[in-house]
C-alpha positions as CSV (number, residue, x, y, z in Angstrom):
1,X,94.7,85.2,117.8
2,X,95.9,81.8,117.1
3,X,96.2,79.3,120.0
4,X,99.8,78.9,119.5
5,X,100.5,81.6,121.4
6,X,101.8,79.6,124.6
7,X,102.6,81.2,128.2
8,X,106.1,81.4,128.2
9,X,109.4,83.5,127.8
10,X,110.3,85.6,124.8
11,X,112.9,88.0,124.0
12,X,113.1,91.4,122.0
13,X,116.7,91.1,119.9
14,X,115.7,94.3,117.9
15,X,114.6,91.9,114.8
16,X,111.3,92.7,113.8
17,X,110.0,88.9,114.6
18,X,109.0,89.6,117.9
19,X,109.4,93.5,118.7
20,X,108.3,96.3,120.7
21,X,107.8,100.2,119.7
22,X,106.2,103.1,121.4
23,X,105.0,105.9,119.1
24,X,106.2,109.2,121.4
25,X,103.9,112.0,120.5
26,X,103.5,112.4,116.9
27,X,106.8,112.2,115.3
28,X,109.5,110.3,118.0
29,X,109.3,106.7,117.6
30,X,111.3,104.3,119.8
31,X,111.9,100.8,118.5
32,X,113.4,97.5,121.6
33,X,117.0,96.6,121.0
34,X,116.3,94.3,123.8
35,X,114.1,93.3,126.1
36,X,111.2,90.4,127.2
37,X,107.6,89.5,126.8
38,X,106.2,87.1,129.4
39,X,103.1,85.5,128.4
40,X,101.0,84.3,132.1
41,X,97.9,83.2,130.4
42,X,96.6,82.1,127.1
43,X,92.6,81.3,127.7
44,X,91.6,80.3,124.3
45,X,87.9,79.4,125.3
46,X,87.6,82.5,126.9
47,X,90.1,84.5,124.3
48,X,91.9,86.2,126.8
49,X,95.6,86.6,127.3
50,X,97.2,88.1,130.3
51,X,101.6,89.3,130.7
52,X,104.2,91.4,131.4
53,X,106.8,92.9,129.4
54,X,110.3,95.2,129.9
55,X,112.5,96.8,127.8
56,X,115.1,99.1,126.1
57,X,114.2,101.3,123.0
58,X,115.9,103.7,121.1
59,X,114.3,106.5,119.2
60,X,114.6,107.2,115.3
61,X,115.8,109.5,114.0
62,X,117.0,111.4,117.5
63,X,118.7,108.0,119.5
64,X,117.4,108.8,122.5
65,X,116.6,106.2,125.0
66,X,113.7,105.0,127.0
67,X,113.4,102.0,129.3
68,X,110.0,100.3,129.7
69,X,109.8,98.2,133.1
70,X,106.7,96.7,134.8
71,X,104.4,96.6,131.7
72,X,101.7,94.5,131.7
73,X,98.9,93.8,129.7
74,X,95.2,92.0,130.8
75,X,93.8,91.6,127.1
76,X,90.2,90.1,125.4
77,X,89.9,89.6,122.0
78,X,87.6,88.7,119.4
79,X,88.6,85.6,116.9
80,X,87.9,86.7,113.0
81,X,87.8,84.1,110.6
């Protein structure tokens, strides 16, 4: 993961520059119209990366909705070169 990833504030604006998705089962997937990604940590000598995330999503091809509130995520990973 590159250390440019800073802590701060981003938004989901349904372009797929910074997006979320949830893949419902094997056939409904939901893709953000909006929503946020909050980035608490970035520990680069320790490549770990802690936030929380929200938002709306709409299913193709069916439109349903789902909202996604209170997600967080507590992640390690491994740099590959």
């Amino acid at each position: 993961m590159s250390g440019s990833v800073e802590p701060g504030s981003y938004t989901f604006d349904g372009a797929l520059t910074t997006s979320a998705s949830v893949l419902q089962g094997a056939s409904q997937f939901f893709l953000a119209s909006t929503g946020s990604l909050e980035i608490l940590t970035h520990d680069t000598a320790a490549n770990s990366i802690t936030g929380i995330f929200s938002f709306s999503a709409t299913s193709f091809p069916s439109g349903d909705q789902l909202d996604v509130t209170e997600g967080s995520f507590d992640i390690e990973y491994v740099e590959i070169e």
